[in-house]
MDAnalysis code that builds the backbone (N, CA, C; Angstrom):
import MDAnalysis as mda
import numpy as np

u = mda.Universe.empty(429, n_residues=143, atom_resindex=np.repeat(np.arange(143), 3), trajectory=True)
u.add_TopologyAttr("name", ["N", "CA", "C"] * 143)
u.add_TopologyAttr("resid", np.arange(1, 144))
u.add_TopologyAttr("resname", ["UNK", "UNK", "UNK", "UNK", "UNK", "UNK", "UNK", "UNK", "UNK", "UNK", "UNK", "UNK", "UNK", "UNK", "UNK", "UNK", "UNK", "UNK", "UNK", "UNK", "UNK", "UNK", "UNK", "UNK", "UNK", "UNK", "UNK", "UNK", "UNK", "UNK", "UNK", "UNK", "UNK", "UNK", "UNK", "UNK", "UNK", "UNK", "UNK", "UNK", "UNK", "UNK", "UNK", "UNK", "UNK", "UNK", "UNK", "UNK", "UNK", "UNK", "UNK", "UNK", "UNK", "UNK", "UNK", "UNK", "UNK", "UNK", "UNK", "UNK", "UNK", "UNK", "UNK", "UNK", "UNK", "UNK", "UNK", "UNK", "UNK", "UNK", "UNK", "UNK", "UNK", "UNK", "UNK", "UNK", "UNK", "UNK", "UNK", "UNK", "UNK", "UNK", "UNK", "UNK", "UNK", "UNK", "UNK", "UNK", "UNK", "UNK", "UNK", "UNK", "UNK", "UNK", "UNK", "UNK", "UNK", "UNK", "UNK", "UNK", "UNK", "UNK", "UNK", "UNK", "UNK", "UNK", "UNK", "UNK", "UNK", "UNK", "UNK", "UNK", "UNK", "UNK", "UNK", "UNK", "UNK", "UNK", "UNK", "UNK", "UNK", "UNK", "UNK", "UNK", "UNK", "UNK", "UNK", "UNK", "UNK", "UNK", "UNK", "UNK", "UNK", "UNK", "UNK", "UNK", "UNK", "UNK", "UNK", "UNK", "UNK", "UNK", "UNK"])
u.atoms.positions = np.array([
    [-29.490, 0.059, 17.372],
    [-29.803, -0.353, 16.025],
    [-28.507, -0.796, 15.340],
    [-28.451, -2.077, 14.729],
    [-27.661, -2.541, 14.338],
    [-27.760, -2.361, 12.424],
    [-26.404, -2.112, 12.057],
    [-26.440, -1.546, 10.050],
    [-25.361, -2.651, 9.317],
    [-26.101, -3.180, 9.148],
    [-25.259, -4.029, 7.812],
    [-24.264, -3.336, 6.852],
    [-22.443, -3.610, 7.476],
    [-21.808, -2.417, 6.879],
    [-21.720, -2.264, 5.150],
    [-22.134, -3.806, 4.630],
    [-21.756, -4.317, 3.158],
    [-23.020, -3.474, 2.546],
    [-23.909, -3.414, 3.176],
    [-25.717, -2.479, 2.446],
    [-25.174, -1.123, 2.721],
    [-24.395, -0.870, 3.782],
    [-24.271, 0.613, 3.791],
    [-23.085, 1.274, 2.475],
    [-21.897, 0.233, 2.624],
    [-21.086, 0.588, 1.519],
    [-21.583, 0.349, 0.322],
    [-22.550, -0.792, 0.057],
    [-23.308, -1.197, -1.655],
    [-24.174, 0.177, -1.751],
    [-24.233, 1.083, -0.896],
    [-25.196, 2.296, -1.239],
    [-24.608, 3.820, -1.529],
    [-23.469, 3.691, -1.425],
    [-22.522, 4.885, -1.702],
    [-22.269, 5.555, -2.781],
    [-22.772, 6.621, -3.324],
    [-22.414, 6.595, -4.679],
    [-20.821, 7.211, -4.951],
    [-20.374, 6.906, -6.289],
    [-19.439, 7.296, -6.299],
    [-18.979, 7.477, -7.835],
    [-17.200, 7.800, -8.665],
    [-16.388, 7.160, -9.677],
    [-15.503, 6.345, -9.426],
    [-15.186, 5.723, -10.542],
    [-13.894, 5.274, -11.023],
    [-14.319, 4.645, -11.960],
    [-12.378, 4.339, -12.245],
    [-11.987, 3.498, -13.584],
    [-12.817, 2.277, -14.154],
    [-13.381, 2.280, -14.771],
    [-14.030, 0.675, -15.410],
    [-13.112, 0.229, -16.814],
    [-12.393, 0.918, -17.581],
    [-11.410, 0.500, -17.942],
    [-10.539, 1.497, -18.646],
    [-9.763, 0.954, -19.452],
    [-8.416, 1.705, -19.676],
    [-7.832, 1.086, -20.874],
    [-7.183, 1.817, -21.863],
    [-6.926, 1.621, -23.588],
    [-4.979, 1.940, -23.564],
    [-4.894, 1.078, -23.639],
    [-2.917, 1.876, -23.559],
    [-2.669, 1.723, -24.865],
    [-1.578, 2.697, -25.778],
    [-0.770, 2.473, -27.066],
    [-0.078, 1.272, -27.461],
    [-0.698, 0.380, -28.170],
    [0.129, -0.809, -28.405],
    [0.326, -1.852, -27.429],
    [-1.063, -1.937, -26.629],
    [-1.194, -3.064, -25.623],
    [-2.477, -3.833, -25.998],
    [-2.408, -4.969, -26.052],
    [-3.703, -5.726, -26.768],
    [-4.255, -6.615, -25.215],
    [-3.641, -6.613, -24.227],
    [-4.224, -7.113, -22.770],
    [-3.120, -7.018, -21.776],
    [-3.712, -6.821, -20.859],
    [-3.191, -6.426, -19.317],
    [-1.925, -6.698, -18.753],
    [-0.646, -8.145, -19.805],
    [0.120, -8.529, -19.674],
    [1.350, -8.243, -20.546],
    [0.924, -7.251, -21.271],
    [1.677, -6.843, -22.202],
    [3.034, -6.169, -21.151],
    [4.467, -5.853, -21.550],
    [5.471, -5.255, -21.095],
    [5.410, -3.799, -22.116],
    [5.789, -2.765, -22.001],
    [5.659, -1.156, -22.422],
    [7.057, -1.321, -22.827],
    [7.521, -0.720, -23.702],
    [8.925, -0.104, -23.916],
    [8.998, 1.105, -23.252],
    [10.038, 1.714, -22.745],
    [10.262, 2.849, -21.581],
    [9.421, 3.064, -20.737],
    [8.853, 1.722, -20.023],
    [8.223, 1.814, -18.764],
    [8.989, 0.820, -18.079],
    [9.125, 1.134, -16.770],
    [9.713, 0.294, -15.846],
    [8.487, -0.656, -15.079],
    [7.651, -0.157, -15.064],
    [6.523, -0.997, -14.245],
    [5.607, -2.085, -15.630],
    [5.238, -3.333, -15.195],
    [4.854, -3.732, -16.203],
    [3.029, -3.409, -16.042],
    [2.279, -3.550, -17.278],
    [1.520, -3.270, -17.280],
    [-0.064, -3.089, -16.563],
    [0.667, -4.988, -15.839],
    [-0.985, -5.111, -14.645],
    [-0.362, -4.274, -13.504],
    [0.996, -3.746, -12.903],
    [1.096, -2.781, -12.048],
    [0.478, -1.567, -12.411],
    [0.830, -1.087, -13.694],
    [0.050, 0.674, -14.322],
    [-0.798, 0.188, -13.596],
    [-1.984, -0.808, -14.204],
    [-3.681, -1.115, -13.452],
    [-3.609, -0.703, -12.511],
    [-2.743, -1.582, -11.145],
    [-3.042, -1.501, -10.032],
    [-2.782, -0.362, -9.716],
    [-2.070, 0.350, -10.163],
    [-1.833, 1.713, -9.550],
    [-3.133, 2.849, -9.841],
    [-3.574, 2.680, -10.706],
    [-4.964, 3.211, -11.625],
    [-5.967, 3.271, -10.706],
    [-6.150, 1.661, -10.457],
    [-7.434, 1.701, -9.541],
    [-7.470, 2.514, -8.115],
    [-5.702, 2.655, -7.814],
    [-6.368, 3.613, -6.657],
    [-6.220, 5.194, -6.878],
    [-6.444, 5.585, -7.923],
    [-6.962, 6.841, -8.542],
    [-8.543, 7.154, -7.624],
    [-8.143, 8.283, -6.545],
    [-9.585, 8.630, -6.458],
    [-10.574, 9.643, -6.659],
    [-11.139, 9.318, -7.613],
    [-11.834, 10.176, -8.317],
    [-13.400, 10.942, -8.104],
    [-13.950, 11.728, -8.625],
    [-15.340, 11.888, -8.327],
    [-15.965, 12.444, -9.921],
    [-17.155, 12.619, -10.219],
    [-17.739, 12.753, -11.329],
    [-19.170, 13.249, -11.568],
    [-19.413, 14.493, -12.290],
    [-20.632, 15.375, -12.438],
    [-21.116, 14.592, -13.028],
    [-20.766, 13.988, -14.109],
    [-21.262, 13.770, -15.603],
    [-22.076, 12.284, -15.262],
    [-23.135, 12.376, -15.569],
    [-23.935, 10.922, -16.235],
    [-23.517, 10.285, -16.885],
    [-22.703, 10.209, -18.288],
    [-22.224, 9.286, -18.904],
    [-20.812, 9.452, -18.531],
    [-20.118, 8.080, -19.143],
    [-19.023, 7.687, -19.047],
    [-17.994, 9.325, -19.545],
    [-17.356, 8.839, -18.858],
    [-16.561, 10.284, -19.292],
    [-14.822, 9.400, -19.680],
    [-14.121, 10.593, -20.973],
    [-13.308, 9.557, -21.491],
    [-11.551, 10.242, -20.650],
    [-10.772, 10.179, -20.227],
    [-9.485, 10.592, -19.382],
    [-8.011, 10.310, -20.260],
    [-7.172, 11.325, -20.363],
    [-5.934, 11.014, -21.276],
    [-4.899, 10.612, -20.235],
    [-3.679, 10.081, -20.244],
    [-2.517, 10.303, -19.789],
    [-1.624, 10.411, -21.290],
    [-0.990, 11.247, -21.308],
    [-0.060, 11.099, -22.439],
    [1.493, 12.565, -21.267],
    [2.723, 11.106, -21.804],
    [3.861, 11.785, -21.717],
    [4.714, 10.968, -22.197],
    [6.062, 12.000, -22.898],
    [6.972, 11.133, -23.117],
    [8.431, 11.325, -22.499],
    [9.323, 10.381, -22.737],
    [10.645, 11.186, -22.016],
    [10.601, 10.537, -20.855],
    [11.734, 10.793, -19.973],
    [12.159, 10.202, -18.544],
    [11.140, 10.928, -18.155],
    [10.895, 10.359, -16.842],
    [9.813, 11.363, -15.339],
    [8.934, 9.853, -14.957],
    [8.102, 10.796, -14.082],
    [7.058, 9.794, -12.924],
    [5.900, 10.131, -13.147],
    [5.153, 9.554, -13.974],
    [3.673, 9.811, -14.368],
    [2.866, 9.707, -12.827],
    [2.383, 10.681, -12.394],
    [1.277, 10.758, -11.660],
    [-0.051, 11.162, -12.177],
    [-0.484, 11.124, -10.359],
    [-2.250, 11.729, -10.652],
    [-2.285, 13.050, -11.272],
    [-1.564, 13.765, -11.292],
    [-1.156, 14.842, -11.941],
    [-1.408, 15.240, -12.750],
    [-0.966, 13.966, -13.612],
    [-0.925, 14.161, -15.316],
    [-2.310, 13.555, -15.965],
    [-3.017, 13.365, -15.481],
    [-4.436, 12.805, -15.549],
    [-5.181, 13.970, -16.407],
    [-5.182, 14.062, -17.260],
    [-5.817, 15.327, -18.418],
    [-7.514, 15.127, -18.132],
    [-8.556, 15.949, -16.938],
    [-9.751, 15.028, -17.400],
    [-10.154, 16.377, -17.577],
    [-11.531, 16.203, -18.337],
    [-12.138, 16.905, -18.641],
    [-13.465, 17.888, -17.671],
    [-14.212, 18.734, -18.261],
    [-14.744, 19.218, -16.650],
    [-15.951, 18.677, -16.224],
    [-16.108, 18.614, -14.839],
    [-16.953, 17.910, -14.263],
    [-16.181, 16.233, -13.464],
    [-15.103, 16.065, -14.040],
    [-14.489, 14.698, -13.354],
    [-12.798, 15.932, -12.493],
    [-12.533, 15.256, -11.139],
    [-11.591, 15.716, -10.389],
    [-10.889, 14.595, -10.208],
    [-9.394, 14.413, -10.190],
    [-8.813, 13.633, -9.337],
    [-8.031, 14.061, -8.220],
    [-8.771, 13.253, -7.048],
    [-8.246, 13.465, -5.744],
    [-6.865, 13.143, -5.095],
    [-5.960, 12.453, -5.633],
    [-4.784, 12.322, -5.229],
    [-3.969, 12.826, -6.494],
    [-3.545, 13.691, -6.589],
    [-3.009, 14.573, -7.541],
    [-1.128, 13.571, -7.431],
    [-0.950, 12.969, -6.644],
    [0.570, 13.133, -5.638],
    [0.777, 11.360, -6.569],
    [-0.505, 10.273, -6.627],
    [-0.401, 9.068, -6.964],
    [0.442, 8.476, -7.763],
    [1.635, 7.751, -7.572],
    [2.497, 7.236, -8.717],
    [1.947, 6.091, -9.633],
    [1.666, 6.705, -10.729],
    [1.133, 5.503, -11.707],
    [2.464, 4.704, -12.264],
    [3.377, 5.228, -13.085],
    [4.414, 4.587, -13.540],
    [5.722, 5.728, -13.412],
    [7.050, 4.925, -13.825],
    [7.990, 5.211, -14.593],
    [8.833, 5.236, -15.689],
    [9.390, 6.005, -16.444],
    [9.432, 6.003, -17.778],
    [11.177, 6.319, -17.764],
    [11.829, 5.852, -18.889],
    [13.131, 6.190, -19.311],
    [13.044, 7.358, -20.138],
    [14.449, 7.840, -20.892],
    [14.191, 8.095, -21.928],
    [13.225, 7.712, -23.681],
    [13.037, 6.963, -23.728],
    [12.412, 6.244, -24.370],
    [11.197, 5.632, -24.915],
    [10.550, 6.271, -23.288],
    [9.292, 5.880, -23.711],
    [8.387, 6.934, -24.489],
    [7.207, 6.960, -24.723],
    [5.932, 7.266, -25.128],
    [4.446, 6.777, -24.752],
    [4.315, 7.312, -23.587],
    [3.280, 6.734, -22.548],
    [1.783, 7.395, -22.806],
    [0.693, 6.449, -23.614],
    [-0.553, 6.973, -23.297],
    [-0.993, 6.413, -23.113],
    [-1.978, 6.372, -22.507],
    [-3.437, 6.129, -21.365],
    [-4.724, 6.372, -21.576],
    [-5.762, 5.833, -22.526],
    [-6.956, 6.501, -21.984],
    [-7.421, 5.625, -20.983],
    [-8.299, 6.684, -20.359],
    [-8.797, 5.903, -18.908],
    [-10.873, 5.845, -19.000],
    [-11.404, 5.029, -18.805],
    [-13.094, 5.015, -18.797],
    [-13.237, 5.132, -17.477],
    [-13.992, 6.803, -16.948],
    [-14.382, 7.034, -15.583],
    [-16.523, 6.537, -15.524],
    [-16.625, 5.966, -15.170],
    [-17.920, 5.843, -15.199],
    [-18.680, 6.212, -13.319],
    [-19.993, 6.749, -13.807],
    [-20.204, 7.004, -11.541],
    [-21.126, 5.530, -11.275],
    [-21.778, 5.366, -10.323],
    [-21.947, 4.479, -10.286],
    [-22.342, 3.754, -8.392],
    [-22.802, 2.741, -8.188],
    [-23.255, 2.562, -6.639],
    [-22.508, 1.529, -6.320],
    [-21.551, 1.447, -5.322],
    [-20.752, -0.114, -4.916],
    [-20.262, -0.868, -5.853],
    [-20.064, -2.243, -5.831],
    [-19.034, -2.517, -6.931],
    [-19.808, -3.215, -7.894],
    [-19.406, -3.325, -8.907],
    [-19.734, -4.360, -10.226],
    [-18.537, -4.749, -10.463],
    [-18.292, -6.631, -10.764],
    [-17.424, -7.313, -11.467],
    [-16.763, -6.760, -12.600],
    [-15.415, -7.721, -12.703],
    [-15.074, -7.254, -14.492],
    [-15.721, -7.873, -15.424],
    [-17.140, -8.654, -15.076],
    [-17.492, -9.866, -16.290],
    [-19.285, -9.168, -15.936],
    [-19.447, -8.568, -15.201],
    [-20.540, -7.850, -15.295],
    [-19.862, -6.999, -16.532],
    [-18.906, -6.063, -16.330],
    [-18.486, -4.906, -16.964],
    [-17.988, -5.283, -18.261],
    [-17.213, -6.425, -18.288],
    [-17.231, -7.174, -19.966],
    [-18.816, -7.156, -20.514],
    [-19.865, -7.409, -19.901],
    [-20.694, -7.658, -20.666],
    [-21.180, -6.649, -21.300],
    [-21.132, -5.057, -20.547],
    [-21.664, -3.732, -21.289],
    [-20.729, -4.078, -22.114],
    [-20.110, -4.297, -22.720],
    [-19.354, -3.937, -24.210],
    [-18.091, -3.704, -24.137],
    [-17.299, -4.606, -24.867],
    [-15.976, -4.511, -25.064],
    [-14.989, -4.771, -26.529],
    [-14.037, -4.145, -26.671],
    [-13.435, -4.414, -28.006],
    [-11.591, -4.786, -27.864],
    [-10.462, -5.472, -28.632],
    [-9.815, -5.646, -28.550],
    [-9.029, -4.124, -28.123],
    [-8.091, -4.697, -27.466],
    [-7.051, -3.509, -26.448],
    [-7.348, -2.941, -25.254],
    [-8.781, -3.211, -25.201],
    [-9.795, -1.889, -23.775],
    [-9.667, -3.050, -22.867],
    [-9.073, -2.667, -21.532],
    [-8.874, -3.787, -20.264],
    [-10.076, -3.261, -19.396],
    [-10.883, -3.944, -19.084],
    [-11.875, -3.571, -18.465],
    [-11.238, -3.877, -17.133],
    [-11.818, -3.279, -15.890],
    [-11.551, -3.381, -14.680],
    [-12.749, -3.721, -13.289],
    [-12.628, -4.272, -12.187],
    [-13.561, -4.408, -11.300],
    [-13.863, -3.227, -10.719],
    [-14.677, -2.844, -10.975],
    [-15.599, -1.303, -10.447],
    [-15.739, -1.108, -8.909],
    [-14.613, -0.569, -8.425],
    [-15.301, 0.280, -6.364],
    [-15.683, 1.754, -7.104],
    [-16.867, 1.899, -6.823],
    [-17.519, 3.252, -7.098],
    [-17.319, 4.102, -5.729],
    [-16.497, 3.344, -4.492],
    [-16.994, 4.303, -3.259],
    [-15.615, 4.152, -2.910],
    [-15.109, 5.064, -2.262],
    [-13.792, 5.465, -1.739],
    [-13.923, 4.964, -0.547],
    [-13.410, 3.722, 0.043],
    [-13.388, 3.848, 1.673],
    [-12.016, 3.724, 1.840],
    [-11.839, 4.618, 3.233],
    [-10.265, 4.566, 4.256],
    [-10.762, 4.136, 5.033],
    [-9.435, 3.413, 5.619],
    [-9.646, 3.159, 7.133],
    [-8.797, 4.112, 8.129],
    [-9.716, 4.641, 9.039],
    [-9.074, 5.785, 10.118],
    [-8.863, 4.879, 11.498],
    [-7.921, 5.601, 11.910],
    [-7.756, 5.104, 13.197],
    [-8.853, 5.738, 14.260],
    [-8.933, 4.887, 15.095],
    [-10.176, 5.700, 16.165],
    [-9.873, 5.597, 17.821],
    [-9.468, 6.213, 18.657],
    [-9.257, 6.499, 19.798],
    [-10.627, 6.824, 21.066],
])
């Protein structure tokens, strides 16, 4: 029996990020003061946040730090019922100087939805919406 792997992964349930609100960023290209990474890197680093989620509705996620250091998965403040699985993940770096916050939108959800599907639930100036993988896949080696 042969399985269509794209129907098997579109059936997975799962979380993640659908978008994300930073302090004094009005879109995805903005530069941070006391961040070394610019802002569509934070993203990319975001999306591979892997997460899981009790909750039915959207659930809302902080990052807040200030001061030199290495914001990780770590520092991911969520609330209960949402876990993050890579605790170790480097999101950014900060100088002295900065003042780094983050909210993050965890929503659960089946395979992926666009960012223009996800613009269309509703959006307001500053909130970067993101392309939705609801399912965690690795690739393992196999012997």
């Amino acid at each position: 029996m042969v399985f269509n792997s794209s129907y098997l992964l579109s059936s997975i349930p799962g979380a993640a990020v659908t978008g994300i609100r930073v302090n004094n960023a009005l879109h995805e290209f903005t530069a941070l003061e006391g961040v070394k990474e610019d802002l569509t890197e934070i993203v990319l680093n975001i999306k591979n946040l892997v997460l899981s989620s009790d909750n039915d509705e959207p659930s809302l996620l902080y990052i807040r730090k200030n001061g030199e250091g290495i914001v990780t998965g770590a520092d991911v403040a969520a609330p209960s019922g949402v876990a993050v699985h890579n605790p170790e993940l480097h999101i950014a770096t900060l100088n002295s100087k900065a003042k780094f916050e983050i909210e993050l939108t965890v929503e659960r959800g089946r395979g992926y939805i666009t960012a223009v599907q996800n613009k269309a639930a509703g959006g307001e100036i500053g909130r970067i919406r993101l392309i939705q993988f609801t399912h965690q896949c690795f690739v393992l080696p196999y012997k």
